[in-house]
C-alpha positions in Angstrom: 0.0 0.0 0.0 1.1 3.3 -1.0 4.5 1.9 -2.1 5.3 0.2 1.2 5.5 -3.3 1.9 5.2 -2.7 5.4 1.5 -1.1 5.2 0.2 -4.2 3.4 -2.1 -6.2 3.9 -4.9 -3.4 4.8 -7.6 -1.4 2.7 -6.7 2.2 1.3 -9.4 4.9 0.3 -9.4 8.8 -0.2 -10.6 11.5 1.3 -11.5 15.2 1.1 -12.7 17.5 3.7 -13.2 21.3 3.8 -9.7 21.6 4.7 -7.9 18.4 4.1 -7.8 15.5 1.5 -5.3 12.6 1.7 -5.8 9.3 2.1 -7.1 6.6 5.1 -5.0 3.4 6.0 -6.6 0.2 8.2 -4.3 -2.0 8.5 -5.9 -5.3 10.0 -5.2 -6.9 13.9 -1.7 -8.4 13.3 -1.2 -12.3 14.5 1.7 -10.9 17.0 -0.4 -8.4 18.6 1.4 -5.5 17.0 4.8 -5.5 18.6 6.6 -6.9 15.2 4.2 -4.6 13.2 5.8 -1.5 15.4 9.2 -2.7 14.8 8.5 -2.9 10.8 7.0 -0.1 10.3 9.7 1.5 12.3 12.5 0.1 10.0 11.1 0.2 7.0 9.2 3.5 6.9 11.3 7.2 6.1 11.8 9.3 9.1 9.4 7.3 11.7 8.8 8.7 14.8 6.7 8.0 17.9 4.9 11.6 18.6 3.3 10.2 21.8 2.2 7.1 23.2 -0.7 6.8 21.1 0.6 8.5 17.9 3.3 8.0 15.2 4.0 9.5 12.0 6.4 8.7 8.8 7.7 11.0 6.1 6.7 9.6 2.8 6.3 10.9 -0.9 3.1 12.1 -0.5 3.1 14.1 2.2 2.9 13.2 6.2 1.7 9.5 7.4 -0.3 9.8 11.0 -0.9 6.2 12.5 -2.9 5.5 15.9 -4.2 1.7 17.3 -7.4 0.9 17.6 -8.3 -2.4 19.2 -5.6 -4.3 17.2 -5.9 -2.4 13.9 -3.8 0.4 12.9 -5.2 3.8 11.6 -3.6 6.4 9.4 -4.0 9.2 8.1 -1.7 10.2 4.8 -1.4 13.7 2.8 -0.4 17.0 3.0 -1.8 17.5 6.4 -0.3 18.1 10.3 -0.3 16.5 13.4 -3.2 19.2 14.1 -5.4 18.1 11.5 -4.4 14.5 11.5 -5.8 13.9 15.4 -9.1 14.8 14.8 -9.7 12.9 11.3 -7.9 9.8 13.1 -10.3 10.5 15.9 -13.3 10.1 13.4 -12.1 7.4 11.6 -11.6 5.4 15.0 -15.1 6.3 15.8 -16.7 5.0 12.5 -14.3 1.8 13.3 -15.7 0.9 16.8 -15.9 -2.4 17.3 -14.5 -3.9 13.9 -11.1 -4.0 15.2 -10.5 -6.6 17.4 -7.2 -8.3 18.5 -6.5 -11.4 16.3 -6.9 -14.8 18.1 
Protein backbone atom coordinates (compact mmCIF):
# COMPACT_ATOMS: atom_id res chain seq x y z
CA UNK A 1 0.00 0.00 0.00
CA UNK A 2 1.13 3.32 -1.02
CA UNK A 3 4.55 1.86 -2.09
CA UNK A 4 5.29 0.15 1.17
CA UNK A 5 5.45 -3.35 1.87
CA UNK A 6 5.16 -2.70 5.44
CA UNK A 7 1.50 -1.15 5.22
CA UNK A 8 0.19 -4.18 3.44
CA UNK A 9 -2.08 -6.15 3.95
CA UNK A 10 -4.87 -3.43 4.75
CA UNK A 11 -7.55 -1.43 2.74
CA UNK A 12 -6.67 2.19 1.26
CA UNK A 13 -9.45 4.90 0.27
CA UNK A 14 -9.37 8.79 -0.16
CA UNK A 15 -10.65 11.51 1.27
CA UNK A 16 -11.48 15.16 1.15
CA UNK A 17 -12.69 17.47 3.69
CA UNK A 18 -13.18 21.26 3.77
CA UNK A 19 -9.71 21.63 4.68
CA UNK A 20 -7.87 18.43 4.05
CA UNK A 21 -7.76 15.50 1.54
CA UNK A 22 -5.31 12.63 1.71
CA UNK A 23 -5.80 9.26 2.14
CA UNK A 24 -7.07 6.65 5.11
CA UNK A 25 -5.05 3.42 5.97
CA UNK A 26 -6.55 0.17 8.23
CA UNK A 27 -4.27 -1.96 8.55
CA UNK A 28 -5.94 -5.34 10.04
CA UNK A 29 -5.17 -6.91 13.91
CA UNK A 30 -1.75 -8.44 13.31
CA UNK A 31 -1.15 -12.26 14.53
CA UNK A 32 1.68 -10.94 17.02
CA UNK A 33 -0.45 -8.41 18.61
CA UNK A 34 1.36 -5.52 17.02
CA UNK A 35 4.82 -5.47 18.65
CA UNK A 36 6.65 -6.90 15.21
CA UNK A 37 4.20 -4.55 13.16
CA UNK A 38 5.78 -1.52 15.37
CA UNK A 39 9.17 -2.73 14.82
CA UNK A 40 8.52 -2.90 10.82
CA UNK A 41 7.03 -0.08 10.34
CA UNK A 42 9.69 1.51 12.29
CA UNK A 43 12.50 0.10 10.00
CA UNK A 44 11.06 0.23 7.05
CA UNK A 45 9.22 3.49 6.88
CA UNK A 46 11.26 7.15 6.07
CA UNK A 47 11.79 9.32 9.13
CA UNK A 48 9.43 7.26 11.74
CA UNK A 49 8.81 8.69 14.79
CA UNK A 50 6.74 8.04 17.88
CA UNK A 51 4.87 11.56 18.63
CA UNK A 52 3.31 10.21 21.84
CA UNK A 53 2.21 7.14 23.18
CA UNK A 54 -0.68 6.75 21.07
CA UNK A 55 0.62 8.47 17.86
CA UNK A 56 3.28 8.03 15.24
CA UNK A 57 4.00 9.48 11.99
CA UNK A 58 6.42 8.70 8.83
CA UNK A 59 7.68 10.99 6.08
CA UNK A 60 6.74 9.62 2.83
CA UNK A 61 6.31 10.90 -0.94
CA UNK A 62 3.12 12.14 -0.48
CA UNK A 63 3.10 14.10 2.19
CA UNK A 64 2.90 13.16 6.23
CA UNK A 65 1.66 9.51 7.40
CA UNK A 66 -0.33 9.83 10.95
CA UNK A 67 -0.93 6.20 12.50
CA UNK A 68 -2.87 5.53 15.89
CA UNK A 69 -4.17 1.72 17.30
CA UNK A 70 -7.39 0.92 17.64
CA UNK A 71 -8.35 -2.40 19.20
CA UNK A 72 -5.56 -4.31 17.21
CA UNK A 73 -5.91 -2.36 13.88
CA UNK A 74 -3.80 0.35 12.92
CA UNK A 75 -5.19 3.81 11.57
CA UNK A 76 -3.64 6.40 9.44
CA UNK A 77 -4.00 9.19 8.07
CA UNK A 78 -1.68 10.20 4.85
CA UNK A 79 -1.41 13.74 2.78
CA UNK A 80 -0.39 16.97 3.02
CA UNK A 81 -1.84 17.46 6.36
CA UNK A 82 -0.31 18.06 10.28
CA UNK A 83 -0.33 16.50 13.45
CA UNK A 84 -3.23 19.22 14.05
CA UNK A 85 -5.39 18.07 11.47
CA UNK A 86 -4.39 14.47 11.52
CA UNK A 87 -5.84 13.85 15.42
CA UNK A 88 -9.06 14.75 14.78
CA UNK A 89 -9.72 12.94 11.26
CA UNK A 90 -7.91 9.75 13.09
CA UNK A 91 -10.31 10.53 15.94
CA UNK A 92 -13.28 10.13 13.42
CA UNK A 93 -12.14 7.35 11.64
CA UNK A 94 -11.55 5.40 14.95
CA UNK A 95 -15.11 6.29 15.84
CA UNK A 96 -16.68 5.00 12.52
CA UNK A 97 -14.30 1.81 13.30
CA UNK A 98 -15.68 0.93 16.79
CA UNK A 99 -15.86 -2.44 17.34
CA UNK A 100 -14.49 -3.85 13.94
CA UNK A 101 -11.12 -4.01 15.23
CA UNK A 102 -10.48 -6.56 17.38
CA UNK A 103 -7.21 -8.33 18.46
CA UNK A 104 -6.53 -11.42 16.31
CA UNK A 105 -6.89 -14.83 18.09
Amino acid sequence: MMGYECLAPGFETKFSTASSSGRYLLLPPAADGGAGRKARLARELPAYREVNPALSSARIPSGDLWMTSEGGCVLAVAGKIDQGQAEPLLSSFARRLQGVCRTAP
